[in-house]
N, C-alpha and C positions, 0 to 999 in steps of 0.2 A: 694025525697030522704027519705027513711023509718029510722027514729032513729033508732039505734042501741038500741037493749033490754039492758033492767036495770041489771044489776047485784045487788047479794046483798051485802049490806055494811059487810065492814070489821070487827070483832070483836073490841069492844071498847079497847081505850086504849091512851094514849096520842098524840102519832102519828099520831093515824087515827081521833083522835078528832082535831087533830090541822090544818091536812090539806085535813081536809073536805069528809075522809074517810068512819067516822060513822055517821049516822044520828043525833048523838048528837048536835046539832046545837047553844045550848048555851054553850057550852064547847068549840066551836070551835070557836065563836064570842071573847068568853074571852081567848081564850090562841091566838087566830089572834091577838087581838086588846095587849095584853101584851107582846107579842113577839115582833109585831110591834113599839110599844115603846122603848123594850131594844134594837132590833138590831138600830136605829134610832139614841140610845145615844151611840152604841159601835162602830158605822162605827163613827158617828160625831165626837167622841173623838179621832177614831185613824185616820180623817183625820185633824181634828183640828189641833192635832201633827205633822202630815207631812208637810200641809200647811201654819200654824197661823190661831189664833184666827178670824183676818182679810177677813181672807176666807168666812168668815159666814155672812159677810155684804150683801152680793147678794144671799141669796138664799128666797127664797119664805115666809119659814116657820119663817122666823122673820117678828116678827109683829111692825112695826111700828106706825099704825094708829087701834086703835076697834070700832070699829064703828057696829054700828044694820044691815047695809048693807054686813060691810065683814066678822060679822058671821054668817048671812043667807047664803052669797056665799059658805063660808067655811064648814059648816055645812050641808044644805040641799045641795045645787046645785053641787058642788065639787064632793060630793062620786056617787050622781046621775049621773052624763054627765061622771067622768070618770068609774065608772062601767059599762058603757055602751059601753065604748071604751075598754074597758079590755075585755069585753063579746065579742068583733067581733075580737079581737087580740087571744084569748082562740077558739075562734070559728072557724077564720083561720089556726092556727099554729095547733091546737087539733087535731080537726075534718078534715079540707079540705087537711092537710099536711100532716096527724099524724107523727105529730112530737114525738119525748119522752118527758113526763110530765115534767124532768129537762130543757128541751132546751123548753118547752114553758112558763115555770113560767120563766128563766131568761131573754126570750124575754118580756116577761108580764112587769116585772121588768124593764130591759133598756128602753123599749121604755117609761117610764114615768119621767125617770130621766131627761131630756131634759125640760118638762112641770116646773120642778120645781125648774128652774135656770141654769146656764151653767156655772157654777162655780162646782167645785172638789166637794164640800158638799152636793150638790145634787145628790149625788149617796146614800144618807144616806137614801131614800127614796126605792133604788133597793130591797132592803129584804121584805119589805111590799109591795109591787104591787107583787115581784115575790110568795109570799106566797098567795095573793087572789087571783093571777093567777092561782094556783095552786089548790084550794079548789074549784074556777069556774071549770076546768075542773074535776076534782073530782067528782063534782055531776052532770056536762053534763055528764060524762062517764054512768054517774048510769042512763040518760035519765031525769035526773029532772033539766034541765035549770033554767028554772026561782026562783024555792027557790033557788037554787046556788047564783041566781044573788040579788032575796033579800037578802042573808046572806052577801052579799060582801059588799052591800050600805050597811048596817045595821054596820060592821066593820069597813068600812073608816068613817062610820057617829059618830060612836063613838071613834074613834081616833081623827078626827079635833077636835070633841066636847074637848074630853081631852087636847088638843090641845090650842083651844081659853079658857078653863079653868084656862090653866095654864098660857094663855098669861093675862088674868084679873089679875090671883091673882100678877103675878109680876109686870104687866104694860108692857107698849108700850116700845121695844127695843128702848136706846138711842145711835143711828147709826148718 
């Protein structure tokens, strides 16, 4: 199968920086990995609300235990194996289905909410997989795969980091 020719990027601009439009690739790492943090705490908060505090006992992202082990996991291994699985979920719904870029970033999206608990709060995760879904097929469209797929590890690598950052500074959830 012959890739589809590159088109050229979109004129810069927020949008096209954030979802992997422009070639800007450190604009789109920092506004993926910032986004991804406030939608995180605005889906959290309004299901916190819906649900109780309670809710938040079973999802993933509380850290109970820091250990050298599960921030190598959560760090390195994490953004690696799942961008890899987001690159054949981008690759099937994109390219083998073409799908529209919204129904494959929300597929990108749902299908990770499961991985990260099966509790209601684990949806707080759908805005971030469905936005690097979304910036992966962005730059397969333009025929560049692979930086696509470094920039994706590169943005989940730095949201765990942020992530197990902020699990040090406060400590280990007392669950």
């Amino acid at each position: 199968m012959t890739p589809p020719p590159a088109s050229p990027p979109t004129a810069p601009g927020f949008w096209a920086d954030l979802t992997g439009l422009s070639d800007r690739w450190g604009r789109t790492l920092l506004y993926a990995v910032l986004l991804g943090r406030l939608s995180l705490m605005a889906v959290g908060a309004l299901l916190i609300a819906v649900y109780g505090v309670d809710s938040v006992k079973s999802f993933s992202g509380v850290v109970r235990e820091i250990s050298p082990l599960m921030i190598f996991l959560v760090v390195a291994v994490a953004p690696l194996v799942e961008s890899l699985m987001l690159l054949i979920i981008v690759l099937v719904a994109g390219r083998l289905l073409k799908a529209h870029p919204a129904a494959v970033a929300f597929l990108s999206g749902a299908l990770f909410v499961p991985l990260h608990g099966l509790t209601p709060v684990s949806l707080t995760v759908l805005p971030f997989f469905a936005l690097m879904g979304l910036i992966q097929l962005n730059w397969m469209r333009r025929g560049r795969i692979w930086p696509g797929l470094l920039l994706v590890i590169a943005i989940h690598t730095v949201a765990n980091a942020l992530a197990v950052a902020a699990a040090l500074a406060l400590g280990p959830a007392d669950l």
